[in-house]
C-alpha positions as CSV (number, residue, x, y, z in Angstrom):
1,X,-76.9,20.6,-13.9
2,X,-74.9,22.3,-17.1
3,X,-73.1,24.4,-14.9
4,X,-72.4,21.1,-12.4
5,X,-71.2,19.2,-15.7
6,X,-69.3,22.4,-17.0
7,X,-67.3,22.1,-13.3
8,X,-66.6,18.6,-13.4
9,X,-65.5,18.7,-17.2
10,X,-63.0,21.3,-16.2
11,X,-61.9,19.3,-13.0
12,X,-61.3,16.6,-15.0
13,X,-59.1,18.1,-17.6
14,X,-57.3,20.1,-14.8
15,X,-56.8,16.9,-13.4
16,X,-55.4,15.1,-16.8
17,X,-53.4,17.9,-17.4
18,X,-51.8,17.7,-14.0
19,X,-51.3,13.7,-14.5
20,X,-49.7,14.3,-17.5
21,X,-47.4,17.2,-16.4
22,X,-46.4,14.8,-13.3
23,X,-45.9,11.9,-15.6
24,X,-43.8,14.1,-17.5
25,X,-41.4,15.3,-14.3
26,X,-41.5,11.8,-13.6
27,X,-39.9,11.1,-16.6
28,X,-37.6,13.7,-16.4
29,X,-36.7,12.6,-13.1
30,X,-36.4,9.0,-14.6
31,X,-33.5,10.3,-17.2
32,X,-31.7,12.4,-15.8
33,X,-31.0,10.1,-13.0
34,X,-30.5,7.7,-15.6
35,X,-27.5,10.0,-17.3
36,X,-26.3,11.5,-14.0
37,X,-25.8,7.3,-13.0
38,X,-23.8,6.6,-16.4
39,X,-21.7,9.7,-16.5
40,X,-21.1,10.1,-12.9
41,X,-21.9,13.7,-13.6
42,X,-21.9,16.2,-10.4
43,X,-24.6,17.7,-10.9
44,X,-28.1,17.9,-9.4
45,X,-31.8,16.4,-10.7
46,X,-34.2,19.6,-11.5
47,X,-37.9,19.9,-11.5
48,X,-40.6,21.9,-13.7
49,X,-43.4,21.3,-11.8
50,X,-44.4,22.3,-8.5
51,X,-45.6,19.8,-6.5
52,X,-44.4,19.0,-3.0
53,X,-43.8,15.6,-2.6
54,X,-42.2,15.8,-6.3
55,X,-40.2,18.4,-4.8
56,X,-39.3,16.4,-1.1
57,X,-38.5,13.6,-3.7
58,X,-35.9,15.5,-5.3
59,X,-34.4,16.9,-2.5
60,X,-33.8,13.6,-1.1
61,X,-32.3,12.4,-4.6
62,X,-30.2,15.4,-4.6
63,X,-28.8,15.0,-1.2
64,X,-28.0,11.0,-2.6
65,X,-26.2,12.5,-4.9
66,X,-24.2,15.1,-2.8
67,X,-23.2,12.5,-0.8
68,X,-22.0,10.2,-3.5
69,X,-19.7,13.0,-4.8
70,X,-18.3,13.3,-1.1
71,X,-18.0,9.6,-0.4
72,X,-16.0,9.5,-4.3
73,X,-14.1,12.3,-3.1
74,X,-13.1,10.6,0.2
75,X,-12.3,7.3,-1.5
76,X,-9.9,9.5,-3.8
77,X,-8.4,11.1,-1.2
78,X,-7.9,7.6,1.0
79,X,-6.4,6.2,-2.1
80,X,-4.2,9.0,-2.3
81,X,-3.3,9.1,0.7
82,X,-2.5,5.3,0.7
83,X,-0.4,5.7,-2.3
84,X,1.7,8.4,-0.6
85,X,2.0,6.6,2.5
86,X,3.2,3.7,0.8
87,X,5.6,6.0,-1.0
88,X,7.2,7.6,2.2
89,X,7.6,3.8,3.9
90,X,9.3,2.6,1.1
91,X,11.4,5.4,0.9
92,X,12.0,5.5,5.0
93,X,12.9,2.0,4.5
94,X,15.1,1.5,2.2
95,X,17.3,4.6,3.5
96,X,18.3,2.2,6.6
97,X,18.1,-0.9,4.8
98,X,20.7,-0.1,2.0
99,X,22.9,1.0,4.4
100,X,22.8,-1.5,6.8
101,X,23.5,-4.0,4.0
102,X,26.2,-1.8,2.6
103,X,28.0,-2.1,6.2
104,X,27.4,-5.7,6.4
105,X,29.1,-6.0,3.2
106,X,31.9,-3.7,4.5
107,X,32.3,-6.2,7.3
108,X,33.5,-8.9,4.7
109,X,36.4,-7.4,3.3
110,X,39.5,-9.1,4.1
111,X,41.4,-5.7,4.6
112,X,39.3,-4.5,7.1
113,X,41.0,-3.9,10.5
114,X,39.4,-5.4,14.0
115,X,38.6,-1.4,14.4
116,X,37.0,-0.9,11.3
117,X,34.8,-3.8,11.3
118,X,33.4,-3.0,14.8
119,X,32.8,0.8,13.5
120,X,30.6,-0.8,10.1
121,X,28.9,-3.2,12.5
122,X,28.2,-0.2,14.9
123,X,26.8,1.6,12.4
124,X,24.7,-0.9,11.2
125,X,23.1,-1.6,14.7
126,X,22.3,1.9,15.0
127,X,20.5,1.7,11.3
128,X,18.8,-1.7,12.5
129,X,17.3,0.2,15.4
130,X,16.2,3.3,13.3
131,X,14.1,0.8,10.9
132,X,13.1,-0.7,14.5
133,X,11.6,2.9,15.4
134,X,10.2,2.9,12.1
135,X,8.2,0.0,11.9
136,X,6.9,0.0,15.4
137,X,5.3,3.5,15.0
138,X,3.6,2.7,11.9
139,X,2.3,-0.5,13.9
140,X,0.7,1.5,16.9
141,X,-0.5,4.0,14.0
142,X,-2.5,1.5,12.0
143,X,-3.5,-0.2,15.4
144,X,-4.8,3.4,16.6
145,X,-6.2,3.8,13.3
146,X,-8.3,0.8,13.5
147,X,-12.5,1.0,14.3
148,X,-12.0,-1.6,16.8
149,X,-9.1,-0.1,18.7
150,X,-9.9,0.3,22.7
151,X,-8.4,3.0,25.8
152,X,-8.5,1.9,29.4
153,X,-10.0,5.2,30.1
154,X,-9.7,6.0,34.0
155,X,-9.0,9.7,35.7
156,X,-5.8,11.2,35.7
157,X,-4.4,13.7,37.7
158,X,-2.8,15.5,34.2
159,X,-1.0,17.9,36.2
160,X,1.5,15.5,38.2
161,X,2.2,13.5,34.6
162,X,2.7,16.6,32.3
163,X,5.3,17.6,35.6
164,X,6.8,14.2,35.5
165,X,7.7,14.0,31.5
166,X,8.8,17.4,31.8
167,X,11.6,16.3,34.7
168,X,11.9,13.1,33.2
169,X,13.1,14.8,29.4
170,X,15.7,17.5,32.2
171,X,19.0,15.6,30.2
172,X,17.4,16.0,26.8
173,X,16.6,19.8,27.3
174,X,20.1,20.5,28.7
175,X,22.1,18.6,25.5
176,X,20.2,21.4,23.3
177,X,21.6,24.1,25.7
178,X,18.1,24.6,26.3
179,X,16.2,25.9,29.9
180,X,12.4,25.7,29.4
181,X,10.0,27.8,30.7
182,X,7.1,25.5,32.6
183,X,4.1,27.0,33.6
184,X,1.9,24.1,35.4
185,X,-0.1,25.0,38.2
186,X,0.7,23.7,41.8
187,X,-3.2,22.6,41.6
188,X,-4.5,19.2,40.4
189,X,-6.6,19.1,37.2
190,X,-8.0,16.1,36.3
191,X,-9.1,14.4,32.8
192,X,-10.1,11.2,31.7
193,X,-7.8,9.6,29.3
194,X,-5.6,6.7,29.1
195,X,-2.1,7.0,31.1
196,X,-0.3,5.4,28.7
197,X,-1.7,7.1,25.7
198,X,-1.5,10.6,27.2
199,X,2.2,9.9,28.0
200,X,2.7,9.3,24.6
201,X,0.9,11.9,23.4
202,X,2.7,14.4,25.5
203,X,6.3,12.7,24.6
204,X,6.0,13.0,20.9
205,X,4.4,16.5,21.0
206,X,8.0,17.5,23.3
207,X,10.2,15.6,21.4
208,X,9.2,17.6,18.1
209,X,9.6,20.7,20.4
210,X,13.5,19.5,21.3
211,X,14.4,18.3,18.5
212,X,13.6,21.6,16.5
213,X,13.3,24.1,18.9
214,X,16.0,27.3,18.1
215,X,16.7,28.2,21.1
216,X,13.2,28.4,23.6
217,X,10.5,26.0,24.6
218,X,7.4,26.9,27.3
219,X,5.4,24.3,28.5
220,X,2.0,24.8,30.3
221,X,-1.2,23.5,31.8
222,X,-4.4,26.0,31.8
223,X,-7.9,25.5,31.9
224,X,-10.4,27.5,29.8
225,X,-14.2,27.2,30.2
226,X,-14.3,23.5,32.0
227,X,-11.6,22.4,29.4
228,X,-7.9,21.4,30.3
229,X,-5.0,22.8,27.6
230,X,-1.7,21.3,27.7
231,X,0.4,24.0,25.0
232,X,3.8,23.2,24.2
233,X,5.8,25.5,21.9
234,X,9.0,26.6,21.1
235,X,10.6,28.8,18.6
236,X,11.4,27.7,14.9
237,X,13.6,27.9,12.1
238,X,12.0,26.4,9.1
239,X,7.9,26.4,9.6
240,X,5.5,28.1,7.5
241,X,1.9,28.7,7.4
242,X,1.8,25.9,4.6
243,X,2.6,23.5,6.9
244,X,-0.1,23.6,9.4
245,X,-2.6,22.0,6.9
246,X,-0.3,19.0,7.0
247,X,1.9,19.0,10.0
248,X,-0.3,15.9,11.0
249,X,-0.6,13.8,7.9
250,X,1.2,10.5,8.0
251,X,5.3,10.6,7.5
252,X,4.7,14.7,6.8
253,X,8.1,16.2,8.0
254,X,8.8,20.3,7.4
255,X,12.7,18.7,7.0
256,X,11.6,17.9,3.3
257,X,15.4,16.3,2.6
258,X,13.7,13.5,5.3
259,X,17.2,13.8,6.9
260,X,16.7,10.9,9.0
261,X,16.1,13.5,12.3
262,X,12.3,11.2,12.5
263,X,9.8,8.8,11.3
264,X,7.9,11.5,10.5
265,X,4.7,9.8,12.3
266,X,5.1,10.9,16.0
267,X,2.4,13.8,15.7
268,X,0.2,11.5,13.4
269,X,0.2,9.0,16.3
270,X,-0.1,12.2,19.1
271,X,-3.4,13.2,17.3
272,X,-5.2,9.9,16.6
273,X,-4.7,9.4,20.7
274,X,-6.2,12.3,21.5
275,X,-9.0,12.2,19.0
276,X,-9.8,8.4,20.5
277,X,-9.4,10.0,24.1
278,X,-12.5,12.3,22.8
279,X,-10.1,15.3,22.7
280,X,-8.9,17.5,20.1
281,X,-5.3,18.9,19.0
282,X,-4.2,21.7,17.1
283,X,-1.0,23.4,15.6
284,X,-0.1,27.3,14.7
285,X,2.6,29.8,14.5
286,X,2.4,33.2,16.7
287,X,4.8,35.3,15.8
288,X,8.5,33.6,16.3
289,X,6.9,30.3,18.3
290,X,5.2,27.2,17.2
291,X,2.0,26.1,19.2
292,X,0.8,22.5,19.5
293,X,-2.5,22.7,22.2
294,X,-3.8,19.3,23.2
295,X,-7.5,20.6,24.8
296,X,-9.4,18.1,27.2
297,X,-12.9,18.3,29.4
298,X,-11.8,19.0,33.0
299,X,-13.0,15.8,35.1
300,X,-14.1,17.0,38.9
């Protein structure tokens, strides 16, 4: 009976310890979530105690917290990029805008010859329809941007309209002086995209090519493991590495002067279609050419 008394008597201050102890992480837990909250601090909730649903408790508190600190680094980086988006559009816009009302003016003067005024309005028609270009790609941007933004998917034979924007682009290659090298495949390959969209795709990704292209371009159509890859490339005069982490990115242009050669949004638009047609796009440099690979699952 001593001995059965002696046991329970050390149970129960086991016990009370333990309590205690728990109440004590609890606490602990308690305050530093408490500072962590006010401060915003980074870093994690620790324990002194092992007990395993203490332990599962601050794992799941811990993985709060990580994602807090990425959702606050997201929200930085969307504000961010906001800020420089709005930055670039102001900038692209009021390039044309101050000219075309510079011309207009122009168009005024008494001085000015019949000749002269149909040259300043002229110019200012062709500045018009730059702004045009302008804001009608950053309006299918945001509109391909948007959660609620819907493809007619159907199946498309890729290979007979990667052949047809090739021929249809012949005049543009030959003002550059340019003869491409096209490797598509007399075979049909099919995918499941949107026509429209992969048109589009496939004409901003070879307009880049023309308009920058030195002196080469190569376009092909090869499949890879059930996966369709449309590569375009051509070689370059002023690309580096750098620029493959942004080549992408809203109004990004290698020209940094923003010469007025784009919008700077056709490859922006080129990768949110393929991303919504459930494919992916990448860029690189291989030795002297520049490689933009649009990948797709084959469709049977």
């Amino acid at each position: 009976m001593i001995y059965l008394s002696l046991i329970l008597f050390v149970i129960v201050i086991f016990l009370g310890y333990r309590k205690f102890y728990i109440e004590r992480q609890i606490t602990s837990l308690i305050k530093q979530l408490s500072e962590i909250n006010k401060n915003k601090d980074r870093r994690k909730v620790t324990l002194g105690l092992s007990n395993k649903r203490l332990e599962i408790l601050g794992e799941l508190i811990n993985e709060s917290i990580d994602i807090r600190i990425q959702s606050e680094a997201e929200r930085i980086k969307v504000e961010k990029d906001l800020r420089q988006t709005i930055a670039n559009m102001s900038h692209d816009l009021r390039t044309p805008l101050t000219s075309i009302i510079g011309y207009l003016q122009l168009l005024k003067l008494d001085d000015a010859d019949k000749a002269e005024k149909n040259e300043y309005l002229h110019t200012a028609e062709h500045r018009a329809k730059s702004l045009e270009v302008l804001l009608n790609d950053f309006y299918e941007l945001s509109l391909i941007e948007s959660l609620d933004y819907e493809l007619n998917m159907e199946k498309l034979n890729i290979s007979k309209v990667l052949q047809q924007i090739v021929l249809d682009r012949y005049s543009d290659f030959m003002e550059r002086n340019i003869r491409p090298s096209i490797n598509i495949p007399d075979k049909n390959f099919y995918i499941i995209a949107e026509k429209k969209s992969i048109e589009r795709v496939i004409e901003n990704i070879l307009t880049n090519a023309i308009k920058y292209a030195k002196d080469a371009i190569d376009v092909s159509l090869t499949q890879e493991q059930g996966k369709l890859i449309i590569t375009i490339s051509n070689t370059f005069t002023n690309l580096s590495e750098k620029d493959m982490a942004s080549l992408f990115d809203r109004f990004y242009m290698a020209d940094k002067s923003r010469s007025g050669k784009g919008t700077g949004l056709g490859l922006a638009i080129a990768k949110g279609l393929v991303e919504k047609m459930d494919g992916s796009i990448t860029a690189k440099i291989n030795d002297d050419r520049f490689k933009i690979c649009c990948c797709f699952k084959a469709s049977i």
